[in-house]
N, C-alpha and C positions, 0 to 999 in steps of 0.2 A: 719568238713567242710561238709561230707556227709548228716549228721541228719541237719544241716540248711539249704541247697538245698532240701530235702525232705520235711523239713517246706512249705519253696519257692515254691514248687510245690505244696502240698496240700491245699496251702492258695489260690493260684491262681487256683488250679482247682473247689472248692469251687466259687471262685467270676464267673467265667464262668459259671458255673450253674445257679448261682442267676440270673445274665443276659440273661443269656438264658431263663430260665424261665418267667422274666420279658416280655423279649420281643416277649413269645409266651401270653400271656396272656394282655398285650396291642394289639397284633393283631389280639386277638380272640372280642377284647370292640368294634374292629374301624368296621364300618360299610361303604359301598361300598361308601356314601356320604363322607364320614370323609377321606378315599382314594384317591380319585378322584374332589380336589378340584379345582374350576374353571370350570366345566362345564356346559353348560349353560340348560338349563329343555326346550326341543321344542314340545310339542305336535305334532305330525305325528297324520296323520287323521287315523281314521281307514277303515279297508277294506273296509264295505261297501258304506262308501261316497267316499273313491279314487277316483280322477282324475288326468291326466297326470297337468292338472294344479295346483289343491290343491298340488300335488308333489313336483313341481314347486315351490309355494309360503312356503311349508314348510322348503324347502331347501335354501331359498334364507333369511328368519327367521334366518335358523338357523348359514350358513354363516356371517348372519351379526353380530353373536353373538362374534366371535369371535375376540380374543383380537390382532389383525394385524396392522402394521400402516396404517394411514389415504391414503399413497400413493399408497397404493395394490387398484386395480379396476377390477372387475370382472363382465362374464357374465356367463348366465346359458341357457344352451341345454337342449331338450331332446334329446335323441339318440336314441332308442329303447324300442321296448319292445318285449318281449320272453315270452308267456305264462303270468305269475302272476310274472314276473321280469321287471320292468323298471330301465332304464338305465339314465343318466343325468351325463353331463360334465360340470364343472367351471372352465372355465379358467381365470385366472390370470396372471396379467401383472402392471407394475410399468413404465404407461405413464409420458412424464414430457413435460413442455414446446417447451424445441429443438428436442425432440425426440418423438413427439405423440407417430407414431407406434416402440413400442419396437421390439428389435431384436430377443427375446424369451422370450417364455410365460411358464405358470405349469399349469397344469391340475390336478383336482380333483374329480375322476368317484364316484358317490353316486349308489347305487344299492338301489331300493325299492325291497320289497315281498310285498305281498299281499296274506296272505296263509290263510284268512278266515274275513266272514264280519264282526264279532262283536270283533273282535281282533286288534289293533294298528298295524301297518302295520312293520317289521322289515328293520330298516336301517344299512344300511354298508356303508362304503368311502374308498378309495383307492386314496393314491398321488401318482400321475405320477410316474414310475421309480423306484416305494416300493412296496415291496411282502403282507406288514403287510398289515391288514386288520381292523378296527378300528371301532368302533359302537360309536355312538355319548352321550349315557351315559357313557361312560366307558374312554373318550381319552379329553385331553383338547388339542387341535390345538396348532401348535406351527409356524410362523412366519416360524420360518428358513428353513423348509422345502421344501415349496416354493423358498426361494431364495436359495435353495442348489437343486433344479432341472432348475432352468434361468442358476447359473452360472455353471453347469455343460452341459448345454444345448451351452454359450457362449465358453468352454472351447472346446468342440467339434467342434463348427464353424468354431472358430479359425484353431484350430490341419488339419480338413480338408481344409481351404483355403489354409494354407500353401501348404500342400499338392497337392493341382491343380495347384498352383504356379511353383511346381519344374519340 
């Protein structure tokens, strides 16, 4: 009984190798396209044509790229800018007939740099209420994010009105 648990174990350590192996050497073929599928290619201007408005239309491109339902309706800020850092807010909101102004919105801060003329300007985003930090070659958007910052936003409303209730 010993020598065929030993079998058992040598066959199985064997196949975990081969797998492993496997799937270091399929991860070494896949290239950051093959990874990261679903996102969409925006050309960001570069440094030295920047404007707060090319910013602007870049970001509103690239928002539109994503795959969200037709009921998401957004607008876009600038907010600042700090040095060779521009700042810009998309807010989001899911108006409906009885309820033009919704009860809460999600926000989306885009960071541009601008760290040299002849170089593509580096983008970053940040959703509301997340630490991640996310570059638009590298993240495909996701829907739910958005609506897990409204209903965490409504979930607080709630919890506080009660609150001033008592």
């Amino acid at each position: 009984m010993t020598s065929n648990y030993r079998d058992y174990e040598s066959e199985a350590h064997e196949l975990i190798q081969h797998v492993l192996h496997l799937s270091v050497e399929r991860t070494r073929q896949k290239t950051v396209k093959d990874v990261v599928k679903g996102v969409q290619k925006v050309e960001w201007p570069r440094g030295g044509e920047f404007t707060v408005e090319k910013g602007l239309e870049a970001i509103e491109k690239f928002v539109e790229s994503w795959k969200i339902g037709e009921s998401w309706k957004h607008c876009i800020d600038f907010l600042i800018q700090r040095e060779k850092l521009y700042c810009y807010g998309v807010k989001w909101s899911e108006p409906t007939r009885r309820k033009a102004v919704p009860k809460a919105t999600a926000s989306v801060y885009f960071y541009l740099l601008v760290h040299s003329d002849d170089a593509p300007i580096l983008v970053f985003y940040v959703v509301e209420g997340q630490r991640l930090v996310h570059r638009p070659e590298n993240t495909v958007f996701h829907e739910v994010w958005l609506r897990n910052v409204v209903q965490n936003k409504l979930v607080i409303a709630a919890a506080a009105t009660v609150a001033l209730n008592e």
